[in-house]
C-alpha positions in Angstrom: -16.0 33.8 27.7 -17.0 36.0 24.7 -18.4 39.6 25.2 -20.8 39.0 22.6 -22.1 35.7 21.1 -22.8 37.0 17.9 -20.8 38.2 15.0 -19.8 41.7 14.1 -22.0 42.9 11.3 -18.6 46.4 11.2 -16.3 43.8 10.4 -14.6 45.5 7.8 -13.6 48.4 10.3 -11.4 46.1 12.3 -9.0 43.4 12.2 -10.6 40.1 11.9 -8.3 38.3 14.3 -10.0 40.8 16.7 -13.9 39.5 16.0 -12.8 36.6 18.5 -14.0 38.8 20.8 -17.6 39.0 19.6 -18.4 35.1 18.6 -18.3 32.7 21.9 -16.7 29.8 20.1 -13.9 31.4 18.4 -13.3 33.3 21.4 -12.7 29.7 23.1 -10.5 28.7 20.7 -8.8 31.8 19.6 -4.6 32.4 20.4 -5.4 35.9 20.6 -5.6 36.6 24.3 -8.6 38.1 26.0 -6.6 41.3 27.2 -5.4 41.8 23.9 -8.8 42.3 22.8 -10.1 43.9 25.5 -7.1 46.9 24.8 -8.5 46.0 21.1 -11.8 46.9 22.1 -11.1 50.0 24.6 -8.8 51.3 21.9 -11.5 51.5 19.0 -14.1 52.7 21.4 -11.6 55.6 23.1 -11.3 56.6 19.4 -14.8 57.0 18.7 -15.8 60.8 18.7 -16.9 62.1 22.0 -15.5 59.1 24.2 -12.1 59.6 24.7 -12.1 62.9 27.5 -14.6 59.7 29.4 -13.2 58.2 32.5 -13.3 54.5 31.2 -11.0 56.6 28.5 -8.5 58.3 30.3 -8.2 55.1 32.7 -7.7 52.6 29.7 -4.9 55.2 28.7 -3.0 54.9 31.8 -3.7 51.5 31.5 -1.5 50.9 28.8 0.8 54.0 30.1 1.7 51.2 33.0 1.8 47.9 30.9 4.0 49.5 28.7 6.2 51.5 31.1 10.1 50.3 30.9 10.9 50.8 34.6 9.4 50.1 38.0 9.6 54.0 39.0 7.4 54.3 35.7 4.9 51.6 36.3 4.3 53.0 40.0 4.3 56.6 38.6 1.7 55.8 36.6 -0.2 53.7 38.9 -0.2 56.4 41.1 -2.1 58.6 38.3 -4.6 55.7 37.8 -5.5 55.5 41.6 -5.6 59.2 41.8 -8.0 59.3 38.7 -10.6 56.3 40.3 -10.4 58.1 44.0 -11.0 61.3 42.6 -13.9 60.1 40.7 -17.6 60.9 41.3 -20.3 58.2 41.8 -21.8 59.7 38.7 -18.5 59.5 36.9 -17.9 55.6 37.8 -21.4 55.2 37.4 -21.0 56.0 34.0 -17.6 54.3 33.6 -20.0 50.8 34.2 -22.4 52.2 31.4 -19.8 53.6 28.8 -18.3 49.4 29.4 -21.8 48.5 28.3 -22.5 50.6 25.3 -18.6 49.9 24.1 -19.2 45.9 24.1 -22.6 46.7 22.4 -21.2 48.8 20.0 -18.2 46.5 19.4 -19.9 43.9 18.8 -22.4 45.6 16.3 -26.5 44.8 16.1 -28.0 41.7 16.7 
């Protein structure tokens, strides 16, 4: 399933092959996997001015720390830094980690 299931009135700020993830058809039959543009996604939003210090931020960091560490003593390091990072979070700050998920796929996916 698409995030959105309209089309991306930014288009020309991001790779086409990543629109998929805005329009519920070509989502369905896109090649381009749906975590591939959900890191797409987290990626352009972490890079938007005043998101990236967020906890959905700093998670989707460590995210990609751990699917792109080399070694198993890596992978657990770092997934050791991501559990520490959600326990040590407040219900405000994962509160706001399921509205900042909101406003991203909204903003990916442009206006209506």
């Amino acid at each position: 399933a698409a995030f959105c299931e309209r089309g991306n009135s930014t288009a020309g700020q991001r790779n086409a092959s990543v629109l998929t993830i805005c329009t519920g058809a070509a989502a369905a039959a896109s090649r381009y996997p749906r975590e591939s543009q959900l890191i797409d996604m987290n990626t352009w939003w972490c890079d938007q001015p005043g998101h990236n210090m967020s906890l959905s931020c700093r998670r989707h960091v460590l995210q990609l720390a751990h699917s792109t560490a080399s070694t198993a003593s890596e992978r657990e390091a770092v997934h050791q830094r991501l559990e520490e990072l959600l326990e040590d979070a407040t219900p405000e700050g994962l509160e706001a980690l399921r509205t900042d998920t909101h406003a991203m796929q909204a903003a990916y996916c442009g206006p209506p």
